[in-house]
mmCIF file as Biopython writes it, N, C-alpha, C and O atoms, coordinates in Angstrom:
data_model
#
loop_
_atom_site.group_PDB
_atom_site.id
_atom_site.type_symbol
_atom_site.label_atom_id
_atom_site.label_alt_id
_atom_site.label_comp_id
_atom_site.label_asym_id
_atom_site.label_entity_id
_atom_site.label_seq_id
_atom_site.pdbx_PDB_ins_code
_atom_site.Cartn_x
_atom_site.Cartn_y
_atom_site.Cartn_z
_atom_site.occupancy
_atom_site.B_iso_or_equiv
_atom_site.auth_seq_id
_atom_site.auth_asym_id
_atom_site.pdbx_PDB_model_num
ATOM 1   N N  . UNK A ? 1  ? 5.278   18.519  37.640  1.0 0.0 1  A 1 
ATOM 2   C CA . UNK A ? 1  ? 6.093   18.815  36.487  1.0 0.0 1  A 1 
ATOM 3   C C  . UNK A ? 1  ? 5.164   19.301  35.364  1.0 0.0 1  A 1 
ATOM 4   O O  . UNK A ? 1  ? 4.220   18.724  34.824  1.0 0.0 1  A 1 
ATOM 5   N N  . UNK A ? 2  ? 5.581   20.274  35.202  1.0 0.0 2  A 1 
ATOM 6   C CA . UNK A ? 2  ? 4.610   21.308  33.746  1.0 0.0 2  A 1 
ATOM 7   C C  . UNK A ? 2  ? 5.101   20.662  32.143  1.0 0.0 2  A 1 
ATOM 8   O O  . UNK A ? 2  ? 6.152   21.099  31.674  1.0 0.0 2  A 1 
ATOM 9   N N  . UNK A ? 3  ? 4.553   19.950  31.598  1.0 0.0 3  A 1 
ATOM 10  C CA . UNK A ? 3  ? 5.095   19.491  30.439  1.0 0.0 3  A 1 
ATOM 11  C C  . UNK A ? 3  ? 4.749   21.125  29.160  1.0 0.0 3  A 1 
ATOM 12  O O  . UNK A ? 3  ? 4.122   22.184  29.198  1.0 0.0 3  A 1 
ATOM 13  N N  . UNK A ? 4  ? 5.528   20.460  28.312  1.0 0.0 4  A 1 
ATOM 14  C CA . UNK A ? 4  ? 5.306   21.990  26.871  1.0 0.0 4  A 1 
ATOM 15  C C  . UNK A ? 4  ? 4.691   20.644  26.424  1.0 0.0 4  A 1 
ATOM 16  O O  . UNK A ? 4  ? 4.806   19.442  26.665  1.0 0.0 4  A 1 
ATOM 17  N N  . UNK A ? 5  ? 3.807   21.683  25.463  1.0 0.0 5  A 1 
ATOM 18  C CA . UNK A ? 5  ? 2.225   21.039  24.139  1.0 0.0 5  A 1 
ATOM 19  C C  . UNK A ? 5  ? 3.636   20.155  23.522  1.0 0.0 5  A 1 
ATOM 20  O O  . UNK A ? 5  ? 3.405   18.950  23.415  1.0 0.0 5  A 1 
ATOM 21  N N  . UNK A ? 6  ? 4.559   20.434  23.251  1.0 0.0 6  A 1 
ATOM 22  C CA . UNK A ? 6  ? 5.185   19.464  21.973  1.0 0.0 6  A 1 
ATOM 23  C C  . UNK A ? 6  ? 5.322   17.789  23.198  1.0 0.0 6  A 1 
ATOM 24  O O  . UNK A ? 6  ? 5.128   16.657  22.755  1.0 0.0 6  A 1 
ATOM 25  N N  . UNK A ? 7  ? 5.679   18.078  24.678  1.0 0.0 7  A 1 
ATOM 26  C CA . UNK A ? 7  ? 5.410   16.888  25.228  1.0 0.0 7  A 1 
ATOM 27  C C  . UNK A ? 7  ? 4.083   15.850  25.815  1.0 0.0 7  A 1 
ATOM 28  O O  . UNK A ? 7  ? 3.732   14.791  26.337  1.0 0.0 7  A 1 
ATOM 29  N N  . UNK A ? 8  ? 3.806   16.854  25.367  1.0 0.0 8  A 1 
ATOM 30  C CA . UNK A ? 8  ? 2.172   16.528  25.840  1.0 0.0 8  A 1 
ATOM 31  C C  . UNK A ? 8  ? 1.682   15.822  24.170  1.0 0.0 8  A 1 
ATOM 32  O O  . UNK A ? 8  ? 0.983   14.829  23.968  1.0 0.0 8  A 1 
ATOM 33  N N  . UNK A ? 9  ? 2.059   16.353  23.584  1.0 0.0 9  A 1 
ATOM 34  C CA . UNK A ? 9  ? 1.427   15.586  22.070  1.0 0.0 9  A 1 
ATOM 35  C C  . UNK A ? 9  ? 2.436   14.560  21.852  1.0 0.0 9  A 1 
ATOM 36  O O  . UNK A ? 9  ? 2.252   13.781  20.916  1.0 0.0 9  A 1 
ATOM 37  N N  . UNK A ? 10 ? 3.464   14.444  22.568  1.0 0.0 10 A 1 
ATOM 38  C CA . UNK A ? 10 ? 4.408   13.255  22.180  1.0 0.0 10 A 1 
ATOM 39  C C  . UNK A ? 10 ? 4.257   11.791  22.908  1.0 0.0 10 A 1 
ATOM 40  O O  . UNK A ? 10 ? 4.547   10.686  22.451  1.0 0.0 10 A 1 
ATOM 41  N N  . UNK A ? 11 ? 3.570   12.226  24.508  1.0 0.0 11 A 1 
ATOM 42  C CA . UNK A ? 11 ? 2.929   11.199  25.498  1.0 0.0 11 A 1 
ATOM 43  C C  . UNK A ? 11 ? 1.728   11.032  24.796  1.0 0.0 11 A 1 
ATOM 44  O O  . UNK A ? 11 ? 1.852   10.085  24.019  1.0 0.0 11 A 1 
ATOM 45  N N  . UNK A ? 12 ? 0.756   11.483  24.745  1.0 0.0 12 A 1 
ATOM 46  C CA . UNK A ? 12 ? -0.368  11.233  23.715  1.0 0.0 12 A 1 
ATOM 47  C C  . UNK A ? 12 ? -0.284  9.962   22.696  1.0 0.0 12 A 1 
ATOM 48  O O  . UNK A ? 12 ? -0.941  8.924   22.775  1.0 0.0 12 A 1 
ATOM 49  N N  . UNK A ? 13 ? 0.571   10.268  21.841  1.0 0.0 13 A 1 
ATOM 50  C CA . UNK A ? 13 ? 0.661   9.575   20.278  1.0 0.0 13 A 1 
ATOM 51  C C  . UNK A ? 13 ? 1.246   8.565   20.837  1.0 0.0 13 A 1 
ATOM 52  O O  . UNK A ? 13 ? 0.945   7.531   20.242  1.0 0.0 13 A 1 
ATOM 53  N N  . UNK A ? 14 ? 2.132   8.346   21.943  1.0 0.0 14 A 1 
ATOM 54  C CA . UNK A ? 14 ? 3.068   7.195   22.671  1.0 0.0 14 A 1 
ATOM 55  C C  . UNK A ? 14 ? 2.023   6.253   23.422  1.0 0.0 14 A 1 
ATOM 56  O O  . UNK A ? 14 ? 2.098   5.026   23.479  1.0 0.0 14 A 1 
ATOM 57  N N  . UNK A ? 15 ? 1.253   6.880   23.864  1.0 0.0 15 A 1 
ATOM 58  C CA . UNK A ? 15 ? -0.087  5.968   25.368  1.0 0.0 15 A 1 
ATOM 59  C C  . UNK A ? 15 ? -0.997  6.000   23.670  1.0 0.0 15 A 1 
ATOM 60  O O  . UNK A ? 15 ? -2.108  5.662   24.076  1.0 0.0 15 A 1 
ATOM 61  N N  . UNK A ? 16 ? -1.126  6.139   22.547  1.0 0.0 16 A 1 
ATOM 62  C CA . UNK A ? 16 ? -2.022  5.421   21.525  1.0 0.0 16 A 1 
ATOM 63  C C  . UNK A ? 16 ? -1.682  4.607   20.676  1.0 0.0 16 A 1 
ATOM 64  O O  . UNK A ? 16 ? -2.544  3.949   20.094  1.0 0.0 16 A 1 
ATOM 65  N N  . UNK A ? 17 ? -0.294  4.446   20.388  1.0 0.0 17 A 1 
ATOM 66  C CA . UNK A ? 17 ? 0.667   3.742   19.907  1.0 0.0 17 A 1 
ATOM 67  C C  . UNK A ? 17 ? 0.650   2.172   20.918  1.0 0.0 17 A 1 
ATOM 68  O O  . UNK A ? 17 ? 0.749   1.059   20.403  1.0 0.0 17 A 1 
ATOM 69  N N  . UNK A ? 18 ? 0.523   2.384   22.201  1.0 0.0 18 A 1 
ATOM 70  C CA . UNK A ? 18 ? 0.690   1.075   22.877  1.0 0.0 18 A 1 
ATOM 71  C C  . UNK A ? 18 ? -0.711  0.707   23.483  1.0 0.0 18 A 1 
ATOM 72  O O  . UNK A ? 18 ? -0.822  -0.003  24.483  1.0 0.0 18 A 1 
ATOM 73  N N  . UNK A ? 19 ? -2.108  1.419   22.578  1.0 0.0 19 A 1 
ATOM 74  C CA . UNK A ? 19 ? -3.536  0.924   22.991  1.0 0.0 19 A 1 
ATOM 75  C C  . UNK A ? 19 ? -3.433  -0.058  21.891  1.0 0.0 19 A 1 
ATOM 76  O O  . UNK A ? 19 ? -3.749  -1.247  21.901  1.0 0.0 19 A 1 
ATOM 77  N N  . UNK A ? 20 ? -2.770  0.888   20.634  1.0 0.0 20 A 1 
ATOM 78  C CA . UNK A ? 20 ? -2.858  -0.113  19.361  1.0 0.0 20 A 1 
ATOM 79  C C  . UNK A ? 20 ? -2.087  -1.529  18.862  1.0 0.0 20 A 1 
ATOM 80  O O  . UNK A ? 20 ? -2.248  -2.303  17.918  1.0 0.0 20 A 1 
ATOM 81  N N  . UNK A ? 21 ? -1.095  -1.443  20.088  1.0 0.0 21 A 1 
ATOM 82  C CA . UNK A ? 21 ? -0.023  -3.122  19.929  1.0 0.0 21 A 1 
ATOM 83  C C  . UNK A ? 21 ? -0.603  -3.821  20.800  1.0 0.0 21 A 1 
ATOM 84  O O  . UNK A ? 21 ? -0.599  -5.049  20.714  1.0 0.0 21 A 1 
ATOM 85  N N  . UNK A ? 22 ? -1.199  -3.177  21.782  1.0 0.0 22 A 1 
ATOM 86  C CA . UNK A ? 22 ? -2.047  -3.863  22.859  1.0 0.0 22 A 1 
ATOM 87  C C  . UNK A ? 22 ? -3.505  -4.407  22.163  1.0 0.0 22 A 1 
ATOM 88  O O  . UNK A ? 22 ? -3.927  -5.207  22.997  1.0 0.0 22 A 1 
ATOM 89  N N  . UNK A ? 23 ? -4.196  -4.371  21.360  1.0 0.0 23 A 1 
ATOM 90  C CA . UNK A ? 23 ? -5.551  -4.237  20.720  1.0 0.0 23 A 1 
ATOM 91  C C  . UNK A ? 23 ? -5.104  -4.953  19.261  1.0 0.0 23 A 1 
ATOM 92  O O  . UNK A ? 23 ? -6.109  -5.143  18.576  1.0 0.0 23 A 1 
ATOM 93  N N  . UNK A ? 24 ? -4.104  -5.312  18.730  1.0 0.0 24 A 1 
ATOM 94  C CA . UNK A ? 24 ? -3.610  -5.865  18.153  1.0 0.0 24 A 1 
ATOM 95  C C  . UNK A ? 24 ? -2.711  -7.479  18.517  1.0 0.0 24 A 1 
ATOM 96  O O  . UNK A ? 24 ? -2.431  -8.357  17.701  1.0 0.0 24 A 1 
ATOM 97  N N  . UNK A ? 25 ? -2.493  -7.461  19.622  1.0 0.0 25 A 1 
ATOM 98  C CA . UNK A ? 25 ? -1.817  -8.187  20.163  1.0 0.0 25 A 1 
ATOM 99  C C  . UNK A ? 25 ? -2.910  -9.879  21.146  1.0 0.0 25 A 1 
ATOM 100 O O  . UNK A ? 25 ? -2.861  -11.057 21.500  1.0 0.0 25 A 1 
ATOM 101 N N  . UNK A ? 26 ? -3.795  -8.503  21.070  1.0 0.0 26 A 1 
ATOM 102 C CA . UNK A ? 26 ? -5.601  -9.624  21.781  1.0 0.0 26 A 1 
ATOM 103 C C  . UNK A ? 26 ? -6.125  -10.019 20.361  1.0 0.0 26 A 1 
ATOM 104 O O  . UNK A ? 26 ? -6.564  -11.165 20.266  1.0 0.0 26 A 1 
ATOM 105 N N  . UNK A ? 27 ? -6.141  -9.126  19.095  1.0 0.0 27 A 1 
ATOM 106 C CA . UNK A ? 27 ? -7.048  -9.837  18.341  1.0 0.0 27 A 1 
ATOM 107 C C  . UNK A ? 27 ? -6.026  -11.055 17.973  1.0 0.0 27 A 1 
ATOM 108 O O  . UNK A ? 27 ? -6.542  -12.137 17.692  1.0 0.0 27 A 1 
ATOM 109 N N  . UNK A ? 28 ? -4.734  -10.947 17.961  1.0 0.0 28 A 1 
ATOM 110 C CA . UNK A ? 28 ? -3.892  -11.944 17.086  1.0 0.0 28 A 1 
ATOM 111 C C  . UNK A ? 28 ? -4.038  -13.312 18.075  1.0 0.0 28 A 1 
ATOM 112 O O  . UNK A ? 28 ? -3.498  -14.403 17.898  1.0 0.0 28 A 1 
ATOM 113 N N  . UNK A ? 29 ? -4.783  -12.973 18.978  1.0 0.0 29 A 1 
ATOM 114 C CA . UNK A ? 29 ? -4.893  -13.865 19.974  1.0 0.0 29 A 1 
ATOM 115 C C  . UNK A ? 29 ? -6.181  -14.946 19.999  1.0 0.0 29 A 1 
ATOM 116 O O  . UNK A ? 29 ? -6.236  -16.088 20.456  1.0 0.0 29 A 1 
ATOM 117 N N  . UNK A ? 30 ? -7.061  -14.235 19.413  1.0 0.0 30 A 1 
ATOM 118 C CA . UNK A ? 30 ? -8.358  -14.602 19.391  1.0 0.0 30 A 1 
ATOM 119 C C  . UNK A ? 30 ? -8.616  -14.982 18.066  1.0 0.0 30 A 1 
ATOM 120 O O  . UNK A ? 30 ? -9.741  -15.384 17.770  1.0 0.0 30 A 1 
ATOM 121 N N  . UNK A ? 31 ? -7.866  -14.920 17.365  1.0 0.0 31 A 1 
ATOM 122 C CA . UNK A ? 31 ? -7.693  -15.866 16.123  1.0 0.0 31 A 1 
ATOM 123 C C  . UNK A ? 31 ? -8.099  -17.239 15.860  1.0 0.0 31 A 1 
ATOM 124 O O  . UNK A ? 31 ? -7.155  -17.995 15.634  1.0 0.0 31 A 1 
ATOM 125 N N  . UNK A ? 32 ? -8.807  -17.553 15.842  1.0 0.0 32 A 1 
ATOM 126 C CA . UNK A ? 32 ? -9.029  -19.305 15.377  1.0 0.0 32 A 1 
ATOM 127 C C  . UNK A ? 32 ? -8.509  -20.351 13.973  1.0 0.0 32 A 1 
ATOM 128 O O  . UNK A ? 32 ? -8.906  -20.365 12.808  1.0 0.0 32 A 1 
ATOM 129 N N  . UNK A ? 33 ? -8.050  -20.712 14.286  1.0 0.0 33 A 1 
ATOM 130 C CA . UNK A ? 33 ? -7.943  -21.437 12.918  1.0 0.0 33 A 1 
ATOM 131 C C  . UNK A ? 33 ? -8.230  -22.866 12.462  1.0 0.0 33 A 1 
ATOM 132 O O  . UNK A ? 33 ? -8.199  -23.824 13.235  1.0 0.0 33 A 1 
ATOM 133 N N  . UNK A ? 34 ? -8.456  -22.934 11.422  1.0 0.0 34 A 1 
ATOM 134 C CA . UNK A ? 34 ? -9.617  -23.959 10.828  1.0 0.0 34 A 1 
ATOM 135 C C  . UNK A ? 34 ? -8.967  -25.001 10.133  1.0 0.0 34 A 1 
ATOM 136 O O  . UNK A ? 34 ? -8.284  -24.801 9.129   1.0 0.0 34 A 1 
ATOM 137 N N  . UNK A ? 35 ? -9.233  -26.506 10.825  1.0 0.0 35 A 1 
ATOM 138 C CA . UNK A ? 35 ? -8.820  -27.390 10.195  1.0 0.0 35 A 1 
ATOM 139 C C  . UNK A ? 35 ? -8.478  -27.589 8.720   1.0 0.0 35 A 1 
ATOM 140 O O  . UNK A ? 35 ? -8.870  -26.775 7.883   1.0 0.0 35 A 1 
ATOM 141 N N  . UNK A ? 36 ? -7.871  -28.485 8.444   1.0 0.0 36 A 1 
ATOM 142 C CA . UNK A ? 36 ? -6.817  -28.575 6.895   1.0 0.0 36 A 1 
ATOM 143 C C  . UNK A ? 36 ? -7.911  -29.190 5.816   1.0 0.0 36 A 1 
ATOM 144 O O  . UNK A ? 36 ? -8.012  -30.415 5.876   1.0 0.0 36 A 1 
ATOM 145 N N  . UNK A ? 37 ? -8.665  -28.590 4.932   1.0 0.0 37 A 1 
ATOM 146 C CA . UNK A ? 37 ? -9.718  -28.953 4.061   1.0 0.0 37 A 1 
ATOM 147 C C  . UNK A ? 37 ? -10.858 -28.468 4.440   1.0 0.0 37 A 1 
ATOM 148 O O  . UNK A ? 37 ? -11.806 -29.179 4.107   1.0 0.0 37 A 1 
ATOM 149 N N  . UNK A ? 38 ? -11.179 -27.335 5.127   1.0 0.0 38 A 1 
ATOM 150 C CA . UNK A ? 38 ? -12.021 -26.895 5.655   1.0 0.0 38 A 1 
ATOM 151 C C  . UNK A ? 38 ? -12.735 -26.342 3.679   1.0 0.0 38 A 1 
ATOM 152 O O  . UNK A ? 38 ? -12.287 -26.231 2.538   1.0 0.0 38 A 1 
ATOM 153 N N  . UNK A ? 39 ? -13.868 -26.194 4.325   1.0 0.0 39 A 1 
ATOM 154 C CA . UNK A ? 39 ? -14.524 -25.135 2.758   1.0 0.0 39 A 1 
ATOM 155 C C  . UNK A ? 39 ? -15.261 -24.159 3.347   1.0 0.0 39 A 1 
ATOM 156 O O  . UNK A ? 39 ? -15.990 -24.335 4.323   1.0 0.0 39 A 1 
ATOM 157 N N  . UNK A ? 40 ? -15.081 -23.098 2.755   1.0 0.0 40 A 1 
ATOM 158 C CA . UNK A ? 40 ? -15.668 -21.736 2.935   1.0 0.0 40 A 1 
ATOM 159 C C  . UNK A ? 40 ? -16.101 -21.241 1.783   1.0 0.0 40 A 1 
ATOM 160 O O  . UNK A ? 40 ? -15.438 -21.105 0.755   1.0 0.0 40 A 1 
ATOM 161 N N  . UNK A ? 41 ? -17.408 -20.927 1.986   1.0 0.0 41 A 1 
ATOM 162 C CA . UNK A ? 41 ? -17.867 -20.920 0.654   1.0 0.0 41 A 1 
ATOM 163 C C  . UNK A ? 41 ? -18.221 -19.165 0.302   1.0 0.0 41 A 1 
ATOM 164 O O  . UNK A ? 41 ? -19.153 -18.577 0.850   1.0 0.0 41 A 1 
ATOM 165 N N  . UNK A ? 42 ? -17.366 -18.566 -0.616  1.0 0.0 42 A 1 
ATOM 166 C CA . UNK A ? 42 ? -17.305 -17.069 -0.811  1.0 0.0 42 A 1 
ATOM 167 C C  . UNK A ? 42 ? -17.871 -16.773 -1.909  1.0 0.0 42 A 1 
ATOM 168 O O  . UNK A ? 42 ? -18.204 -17.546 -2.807  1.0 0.0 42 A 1 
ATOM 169 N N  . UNK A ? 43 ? -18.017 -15.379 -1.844  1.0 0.0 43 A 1 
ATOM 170 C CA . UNK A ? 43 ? -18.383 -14.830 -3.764  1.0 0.0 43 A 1 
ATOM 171 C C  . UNK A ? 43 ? -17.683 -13.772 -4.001  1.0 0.0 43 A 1 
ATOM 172 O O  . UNK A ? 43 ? -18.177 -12.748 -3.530  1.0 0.0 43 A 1 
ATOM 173 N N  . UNK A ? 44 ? -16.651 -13.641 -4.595  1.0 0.0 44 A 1 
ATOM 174 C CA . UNK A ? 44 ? -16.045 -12.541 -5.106  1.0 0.0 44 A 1 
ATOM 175 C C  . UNK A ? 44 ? -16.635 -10.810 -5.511  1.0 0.0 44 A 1 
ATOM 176 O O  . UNK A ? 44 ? -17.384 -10.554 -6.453  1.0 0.0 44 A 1 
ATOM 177 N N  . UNK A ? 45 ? -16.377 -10.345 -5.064  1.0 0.0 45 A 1 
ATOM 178 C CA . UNK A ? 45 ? -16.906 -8.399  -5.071  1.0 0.0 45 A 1 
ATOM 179 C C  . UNK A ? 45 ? -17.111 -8.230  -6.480  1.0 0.0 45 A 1 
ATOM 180 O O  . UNK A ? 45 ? -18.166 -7.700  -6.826  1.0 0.0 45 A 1 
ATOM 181 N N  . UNK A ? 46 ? -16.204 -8.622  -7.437  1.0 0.0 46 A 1 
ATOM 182 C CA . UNK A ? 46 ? -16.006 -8.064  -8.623  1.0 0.0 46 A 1 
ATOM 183 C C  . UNK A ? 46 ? -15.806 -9.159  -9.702  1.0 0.0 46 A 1 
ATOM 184 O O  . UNK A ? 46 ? -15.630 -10.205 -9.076  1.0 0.0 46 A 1 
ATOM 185 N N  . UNK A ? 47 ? -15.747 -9.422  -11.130 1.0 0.0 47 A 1 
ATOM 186 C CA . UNK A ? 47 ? -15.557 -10.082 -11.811 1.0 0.0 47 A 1 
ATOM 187 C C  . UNK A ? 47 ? -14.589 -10.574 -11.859 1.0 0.0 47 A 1 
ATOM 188 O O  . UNK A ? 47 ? -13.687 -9.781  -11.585 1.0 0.0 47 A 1 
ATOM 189 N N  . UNK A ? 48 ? -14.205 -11.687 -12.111 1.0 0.0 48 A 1 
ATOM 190 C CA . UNK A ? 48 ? -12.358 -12.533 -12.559 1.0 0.0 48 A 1 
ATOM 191 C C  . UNK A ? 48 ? -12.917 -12.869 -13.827 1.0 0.0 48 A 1 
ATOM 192 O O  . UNK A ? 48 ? -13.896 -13.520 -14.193 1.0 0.0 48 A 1 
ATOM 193 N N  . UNK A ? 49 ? -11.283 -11.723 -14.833 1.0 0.0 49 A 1 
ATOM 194 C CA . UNK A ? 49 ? -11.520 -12.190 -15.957 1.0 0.0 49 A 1 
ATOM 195 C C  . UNK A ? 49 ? -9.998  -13.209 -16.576 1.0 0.0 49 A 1 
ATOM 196 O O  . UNK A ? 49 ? -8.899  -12.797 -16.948 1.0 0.0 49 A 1 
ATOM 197 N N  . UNK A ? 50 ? -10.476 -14.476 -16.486 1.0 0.0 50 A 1 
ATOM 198 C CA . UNK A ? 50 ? -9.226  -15.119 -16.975 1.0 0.0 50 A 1 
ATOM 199 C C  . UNK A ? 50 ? -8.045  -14.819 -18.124 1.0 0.0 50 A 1 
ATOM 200 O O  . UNK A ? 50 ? -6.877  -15.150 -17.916 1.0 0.0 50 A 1 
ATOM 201 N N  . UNK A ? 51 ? -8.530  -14.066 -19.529 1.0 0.0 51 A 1 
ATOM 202 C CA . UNK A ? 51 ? -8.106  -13.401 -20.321 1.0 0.0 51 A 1 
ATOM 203 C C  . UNK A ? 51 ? -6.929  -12.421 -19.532 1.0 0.0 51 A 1 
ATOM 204 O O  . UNK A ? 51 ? -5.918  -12.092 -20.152 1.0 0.0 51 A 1 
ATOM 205 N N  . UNK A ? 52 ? -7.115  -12.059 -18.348 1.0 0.0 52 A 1 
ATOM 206 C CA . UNK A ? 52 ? -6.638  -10.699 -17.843 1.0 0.0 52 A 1 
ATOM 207 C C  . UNK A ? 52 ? -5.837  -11.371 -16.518 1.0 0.0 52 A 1 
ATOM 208 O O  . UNK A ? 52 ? -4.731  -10.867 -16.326 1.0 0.0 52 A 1 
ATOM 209 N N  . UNK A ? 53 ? -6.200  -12.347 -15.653 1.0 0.0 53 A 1 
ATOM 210 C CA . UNK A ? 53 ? -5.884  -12.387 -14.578 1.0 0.0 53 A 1 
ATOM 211 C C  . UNK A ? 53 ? -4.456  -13.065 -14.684 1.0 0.0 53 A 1 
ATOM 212 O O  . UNK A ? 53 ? -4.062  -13.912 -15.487 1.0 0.0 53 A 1 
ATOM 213 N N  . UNK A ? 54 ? -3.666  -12.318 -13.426 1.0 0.0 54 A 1 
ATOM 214 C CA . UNK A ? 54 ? -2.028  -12.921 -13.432 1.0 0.0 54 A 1 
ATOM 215 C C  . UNK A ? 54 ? -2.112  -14.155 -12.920 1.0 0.0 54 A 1 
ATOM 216 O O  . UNK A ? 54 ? -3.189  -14.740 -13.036 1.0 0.0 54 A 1 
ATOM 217 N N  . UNK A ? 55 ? -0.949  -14.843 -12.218 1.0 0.0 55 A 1 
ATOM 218 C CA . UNK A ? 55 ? -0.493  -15.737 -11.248 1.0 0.0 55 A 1 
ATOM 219 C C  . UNK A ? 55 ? 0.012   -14.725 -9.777  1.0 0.0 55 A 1 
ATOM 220 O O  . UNK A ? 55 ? 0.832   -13.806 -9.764  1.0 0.0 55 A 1 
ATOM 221 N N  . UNK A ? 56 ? -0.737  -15.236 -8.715  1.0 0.0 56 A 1 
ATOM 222 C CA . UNK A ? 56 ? -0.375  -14.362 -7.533  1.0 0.0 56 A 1 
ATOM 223 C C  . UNK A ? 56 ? -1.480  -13.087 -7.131  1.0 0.0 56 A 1 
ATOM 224 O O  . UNK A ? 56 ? -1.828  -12.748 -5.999  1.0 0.0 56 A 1 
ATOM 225 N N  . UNK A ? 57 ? -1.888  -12.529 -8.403  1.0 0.0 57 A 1 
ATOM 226 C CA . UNK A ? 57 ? -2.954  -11.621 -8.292  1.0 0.0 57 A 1 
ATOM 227 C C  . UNK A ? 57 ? -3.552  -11.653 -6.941  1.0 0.0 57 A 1 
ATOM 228 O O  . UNK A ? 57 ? -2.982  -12.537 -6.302  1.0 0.0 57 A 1 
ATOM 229 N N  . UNK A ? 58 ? -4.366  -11.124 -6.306  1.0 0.0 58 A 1 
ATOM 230 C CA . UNK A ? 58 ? -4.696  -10.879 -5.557  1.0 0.0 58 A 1 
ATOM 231 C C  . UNK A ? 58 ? -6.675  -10.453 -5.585  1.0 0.0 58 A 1 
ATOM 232 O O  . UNK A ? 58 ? -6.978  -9.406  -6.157  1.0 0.0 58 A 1 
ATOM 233 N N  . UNK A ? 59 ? -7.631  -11.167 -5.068  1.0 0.0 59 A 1 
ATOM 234 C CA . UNK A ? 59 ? -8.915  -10.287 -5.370  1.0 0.0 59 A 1 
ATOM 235 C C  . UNK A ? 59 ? -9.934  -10.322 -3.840  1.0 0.0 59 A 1 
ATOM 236 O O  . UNK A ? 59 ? -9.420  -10.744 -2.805  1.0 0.0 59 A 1 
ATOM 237 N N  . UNK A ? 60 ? -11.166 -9.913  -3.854  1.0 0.0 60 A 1 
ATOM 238 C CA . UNK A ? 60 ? -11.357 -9.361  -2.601  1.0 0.0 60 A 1 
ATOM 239 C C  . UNK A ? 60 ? -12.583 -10.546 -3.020  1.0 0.0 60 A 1 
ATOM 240 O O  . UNK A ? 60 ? -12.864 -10.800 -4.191  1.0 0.0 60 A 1 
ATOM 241 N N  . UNK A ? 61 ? -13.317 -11.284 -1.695  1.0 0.0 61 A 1 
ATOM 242 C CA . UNK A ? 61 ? -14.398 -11.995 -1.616  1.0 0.0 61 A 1 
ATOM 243 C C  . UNK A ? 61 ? -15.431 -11.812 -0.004  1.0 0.0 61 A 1 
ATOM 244 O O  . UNK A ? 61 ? -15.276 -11.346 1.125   1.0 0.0 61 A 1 
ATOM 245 N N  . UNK A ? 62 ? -16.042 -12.212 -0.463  1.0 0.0 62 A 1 
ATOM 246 C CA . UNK A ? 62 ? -16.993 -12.117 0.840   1.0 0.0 62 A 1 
ATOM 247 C C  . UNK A ? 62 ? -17.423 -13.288 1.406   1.0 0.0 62 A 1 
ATOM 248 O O  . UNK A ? 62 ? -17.469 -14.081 0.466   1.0 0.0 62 A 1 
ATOM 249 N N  . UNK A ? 63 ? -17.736 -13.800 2.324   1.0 0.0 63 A 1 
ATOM 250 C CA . UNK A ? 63 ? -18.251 -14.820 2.999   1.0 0.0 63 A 1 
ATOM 251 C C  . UNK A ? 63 ? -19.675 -14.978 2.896   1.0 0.0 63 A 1 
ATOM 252 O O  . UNK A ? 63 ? -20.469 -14.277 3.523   1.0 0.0 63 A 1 
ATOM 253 N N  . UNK A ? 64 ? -20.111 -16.213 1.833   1.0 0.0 64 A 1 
ATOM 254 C CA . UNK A ? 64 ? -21.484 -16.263 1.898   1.0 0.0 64 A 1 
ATOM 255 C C  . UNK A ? 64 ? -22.080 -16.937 2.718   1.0 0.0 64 A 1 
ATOM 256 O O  . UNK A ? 64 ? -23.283 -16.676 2.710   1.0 0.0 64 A 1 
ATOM 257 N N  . UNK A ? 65 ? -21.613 -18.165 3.881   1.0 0.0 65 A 1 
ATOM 258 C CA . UNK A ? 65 ? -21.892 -19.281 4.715   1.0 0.0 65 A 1 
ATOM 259 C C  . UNK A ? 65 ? -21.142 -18.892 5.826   1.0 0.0 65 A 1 
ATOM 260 O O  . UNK A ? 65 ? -19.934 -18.657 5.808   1.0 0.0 65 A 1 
ATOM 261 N N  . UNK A ? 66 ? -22.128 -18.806 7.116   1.0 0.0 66 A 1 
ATOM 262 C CA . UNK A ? 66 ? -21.450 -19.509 7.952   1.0 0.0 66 A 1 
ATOM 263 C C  . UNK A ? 66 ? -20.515 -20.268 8.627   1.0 0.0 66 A 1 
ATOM 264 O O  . UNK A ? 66 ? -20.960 -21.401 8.811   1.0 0.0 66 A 1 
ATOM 265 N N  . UNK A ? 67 ? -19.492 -20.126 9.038   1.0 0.0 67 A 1 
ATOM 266 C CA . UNK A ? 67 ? -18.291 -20.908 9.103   1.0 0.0 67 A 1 
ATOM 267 C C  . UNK A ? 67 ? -18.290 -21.540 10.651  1.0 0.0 67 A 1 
ATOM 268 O O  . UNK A ? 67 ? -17.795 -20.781 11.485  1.0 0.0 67 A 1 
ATOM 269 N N  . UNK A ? 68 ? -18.744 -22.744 11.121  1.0 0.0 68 A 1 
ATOM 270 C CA . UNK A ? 68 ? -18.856 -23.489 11.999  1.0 0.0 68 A 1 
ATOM 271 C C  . UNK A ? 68 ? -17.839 -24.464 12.490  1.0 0.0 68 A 1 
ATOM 272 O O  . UNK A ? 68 ? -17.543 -25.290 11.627  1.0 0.0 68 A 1 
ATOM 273 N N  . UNK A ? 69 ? -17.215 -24.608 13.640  1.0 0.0 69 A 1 
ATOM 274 C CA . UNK A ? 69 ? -15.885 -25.359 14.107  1.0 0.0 69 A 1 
ATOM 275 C C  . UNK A ? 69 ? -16.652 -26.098 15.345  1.0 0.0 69 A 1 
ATOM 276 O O  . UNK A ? 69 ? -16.032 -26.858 16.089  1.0 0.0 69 A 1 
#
């Protein structure tokens, strides 16, 4: 069976679409999660300025330690 380019780019995006629920579906798998009082000790990317900051806000941190289970 001779497919046309518009089916051929539609199987394509379809067989990468189900590498990516598949590859999504292992990491959600391999997830660990960490006892209740755990501490992780981070440092924030950027400044928090209390003057300015909401409730809910949202900010980005990094992991300075090791996290051991």
């Amino acid at each position: 069976m001779r497919l046309t380019p518009l089916e051929r780019t539609r199987r394509t995006l379809g067989t990468i679409a189900l590498a990516l629920i598949a590859a999504s579906a292992a990491s959600a798998q391999s997830r660990i999660v960490l006892p209740a009082g755990s501490v992780i000790i981070v440092r924030t990317t950027s400044p928090l300025q209390s003057a300015s900051v909401r409730t809910g806000q949202t900010f980005e941190t990094t992991v300075e330690e090791s996290v051991g289970i």
